[in-house]
C-alpha positions in Angstrom: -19.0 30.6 -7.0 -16.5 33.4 -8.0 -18.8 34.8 -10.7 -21.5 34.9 -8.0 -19.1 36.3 -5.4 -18.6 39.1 -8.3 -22.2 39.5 -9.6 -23.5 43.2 -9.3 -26.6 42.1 -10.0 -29.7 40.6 -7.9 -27.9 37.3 -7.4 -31.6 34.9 -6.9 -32.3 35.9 -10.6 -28.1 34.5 -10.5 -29.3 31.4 -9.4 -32.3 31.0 -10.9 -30.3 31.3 -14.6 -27.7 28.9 -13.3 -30.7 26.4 -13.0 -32.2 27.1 -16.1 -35.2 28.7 -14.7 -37.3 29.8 -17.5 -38.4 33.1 -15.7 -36.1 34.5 -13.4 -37.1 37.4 -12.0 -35.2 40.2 -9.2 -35.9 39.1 -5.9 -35.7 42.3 -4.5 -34.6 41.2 -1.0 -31.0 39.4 -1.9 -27.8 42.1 -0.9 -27.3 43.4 -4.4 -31.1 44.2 -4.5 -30.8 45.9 -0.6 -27.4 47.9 -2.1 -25.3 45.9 0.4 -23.5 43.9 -1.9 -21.2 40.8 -1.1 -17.5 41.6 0.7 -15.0 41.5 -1.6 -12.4 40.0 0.9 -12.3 38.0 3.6 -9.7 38.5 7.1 -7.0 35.3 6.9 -8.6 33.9 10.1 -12.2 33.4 8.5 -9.8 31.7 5.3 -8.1 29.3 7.7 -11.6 28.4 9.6 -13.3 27.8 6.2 -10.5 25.7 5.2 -10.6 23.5 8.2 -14.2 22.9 7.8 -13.7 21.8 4.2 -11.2 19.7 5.3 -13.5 17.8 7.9 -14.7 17.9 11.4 -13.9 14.9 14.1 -15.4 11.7 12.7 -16.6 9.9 16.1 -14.9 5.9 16.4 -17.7 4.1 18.3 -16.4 1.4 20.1 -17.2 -2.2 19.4 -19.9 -3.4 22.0 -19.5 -6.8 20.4 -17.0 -10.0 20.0 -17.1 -10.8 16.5 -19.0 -14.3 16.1 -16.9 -17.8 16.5 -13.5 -15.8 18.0 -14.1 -16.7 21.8 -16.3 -19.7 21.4 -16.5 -20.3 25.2 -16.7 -16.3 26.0 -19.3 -14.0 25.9 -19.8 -12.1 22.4 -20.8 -8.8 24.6 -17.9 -7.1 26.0 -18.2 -6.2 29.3 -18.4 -2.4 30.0 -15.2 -2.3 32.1 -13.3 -3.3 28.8 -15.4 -0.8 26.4 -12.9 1.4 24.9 -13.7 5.2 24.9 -15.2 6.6 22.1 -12.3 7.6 19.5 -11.7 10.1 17.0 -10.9 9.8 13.3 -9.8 13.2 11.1 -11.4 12.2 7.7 -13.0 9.3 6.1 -10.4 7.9 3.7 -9.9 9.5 0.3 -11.9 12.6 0.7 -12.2 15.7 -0.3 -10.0 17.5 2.6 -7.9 15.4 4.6 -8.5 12.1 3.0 -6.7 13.0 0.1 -3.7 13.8 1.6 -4.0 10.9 3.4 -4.0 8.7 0.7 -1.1 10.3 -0.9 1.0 10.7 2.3 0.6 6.9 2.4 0.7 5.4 -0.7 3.3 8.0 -2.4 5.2 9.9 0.2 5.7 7.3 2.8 5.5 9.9 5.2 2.2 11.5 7.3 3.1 15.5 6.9 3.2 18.0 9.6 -0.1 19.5 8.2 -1.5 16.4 9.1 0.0 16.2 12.8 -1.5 19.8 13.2 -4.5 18.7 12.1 -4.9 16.2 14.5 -3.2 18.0 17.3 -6.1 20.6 16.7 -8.7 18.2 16.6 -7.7 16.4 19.8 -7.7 19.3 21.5 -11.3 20.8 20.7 -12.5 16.8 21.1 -11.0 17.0 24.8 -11.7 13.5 25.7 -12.5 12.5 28.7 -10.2 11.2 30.9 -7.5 12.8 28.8 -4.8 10.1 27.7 -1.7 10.5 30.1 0.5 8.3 27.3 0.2 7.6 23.8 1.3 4.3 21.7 0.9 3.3 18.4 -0.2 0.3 16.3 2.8 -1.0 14.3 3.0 -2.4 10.8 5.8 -4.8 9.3 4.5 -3.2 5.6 5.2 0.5 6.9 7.3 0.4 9.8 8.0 4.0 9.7 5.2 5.6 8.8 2.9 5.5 12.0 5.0 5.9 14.6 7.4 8.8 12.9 3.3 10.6 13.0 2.6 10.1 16.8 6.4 10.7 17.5 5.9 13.8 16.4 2.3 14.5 17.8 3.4 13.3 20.8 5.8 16.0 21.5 2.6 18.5 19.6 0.6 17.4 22.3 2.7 17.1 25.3 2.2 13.5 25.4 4.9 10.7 26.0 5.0 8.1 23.5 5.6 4.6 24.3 5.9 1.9 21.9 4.8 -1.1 24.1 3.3 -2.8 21.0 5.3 -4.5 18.4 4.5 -6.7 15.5 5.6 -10.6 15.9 4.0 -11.7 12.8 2.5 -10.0 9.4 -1.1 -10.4 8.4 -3.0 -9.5 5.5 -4.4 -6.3 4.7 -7.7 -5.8 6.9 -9.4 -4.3 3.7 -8.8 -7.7 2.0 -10.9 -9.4 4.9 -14.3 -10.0 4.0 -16.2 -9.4 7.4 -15.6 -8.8 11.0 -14.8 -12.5 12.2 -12.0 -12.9 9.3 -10.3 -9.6 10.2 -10.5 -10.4 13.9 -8.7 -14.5 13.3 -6.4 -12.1 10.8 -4.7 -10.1 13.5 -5.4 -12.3 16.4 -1.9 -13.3 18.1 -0.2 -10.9 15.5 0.6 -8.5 18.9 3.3 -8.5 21.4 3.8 -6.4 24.7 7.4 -5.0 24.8 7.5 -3.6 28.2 5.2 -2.3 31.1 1.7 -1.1 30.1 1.4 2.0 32.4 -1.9 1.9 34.5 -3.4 5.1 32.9 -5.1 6.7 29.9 -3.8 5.5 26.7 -4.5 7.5 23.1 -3.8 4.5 20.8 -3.1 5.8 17.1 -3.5 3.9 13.7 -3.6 5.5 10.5 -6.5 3.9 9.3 -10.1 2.0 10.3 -11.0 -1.4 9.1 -12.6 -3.6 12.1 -12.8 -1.3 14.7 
């Protein structure tokens, strides 16, 4: 891309060389054929936009419209609308190219979600504007990482303007969801796994976790 970026020549014939093309030939119509030529810089701004789209936009978190099978056996599999969460929001799909990496290595190395990664979502939450917006926040704990989710929404909490409240707490461990094998296994897996420490407020909640597994 930087050669082509730099190329003072017709830059199809550019291409077409790139992809062996056995007769390339001047387009005539490309910029370096019209005497226009690429820019040779680029304002900060347009930097900073490309580098959020490389990064990822909002992922959309549809929300489960079903009980997995053999959990309720004496309740209905559909949820009723009334208890349909909203759609969510995730920043990345895990271990990609922009976000997902760091991600991965915030996690599994640092221990530690970084500040780039609390702007991120700051900035995505606000140009998703959901719908009602959430009036509190809380967070899904872990017994594996006890720190590492809630030091993120601590902090994007005060980003956002949101009070965090950790009504949820862990009174048992589970496996890994990723080890579970389908929907039904990771739902027995974390079932009674949850306490409530505290009111619930009656309002709009924004419930964080740092990764997806069963929805």
């Amino acid at each position: 891309m930087q050669n082509y970026m730099t190329h003072k020549g017709c830059l199809m014939k550019f291409l077409q060389c790139a992809l062996d093309d056995a007769h390339p030939q001047p387009c005539g119509r490309c910029a370096n054929c019209r005497g226009k030529g690429l820019p040779s810089s680029v304002s900060s701004e347009l930097v900073v936009a490309a580098e959020n789209y490389r990064k990822g936009a909002s992922i959309p978190i549809a929300p489960r419209q079903m009980l997995p099978a053999g959990i309720f056996p004496d309740q209905k599999r559909k949820i009723p609308p009334e208890l349909l969460n909203e759609t969510g929001r995730s920043l990345c799909y895990y271990g990609d190219a922009g976000w997902g990496t760091l991600v991965r290595a915030s996690k599994y190395e640092q221990n530690y979600f970084s500040d780039d990664l609390v702007d991120a979502a700051a900035r995505l939450i606000g140009e998703w504007k959901p719908e009602p917006f959430p009036v509190w926040m809380t967070a899904i704990p872990s017994l594996r990482h006890p720190t590492l989710v809630r030091s993120f929404v601590e902090r994007l909490s005060t980003r956002l303007g949101i009070p965090f409240r950790p009504v949820l707490v862990r009174i048992s461990d589970a496996l890994q969801q990723k080890a579970m094998q389908n929907s039904s296994m990771q739902a027995r897996n974390v079932l009674n796994t949850l306490g409530i420490l505290g009111d619930i407020p009656n309002a709009p909640v924004l419930l964080v976790d740092d990764i997806l597994d069963s929805g």
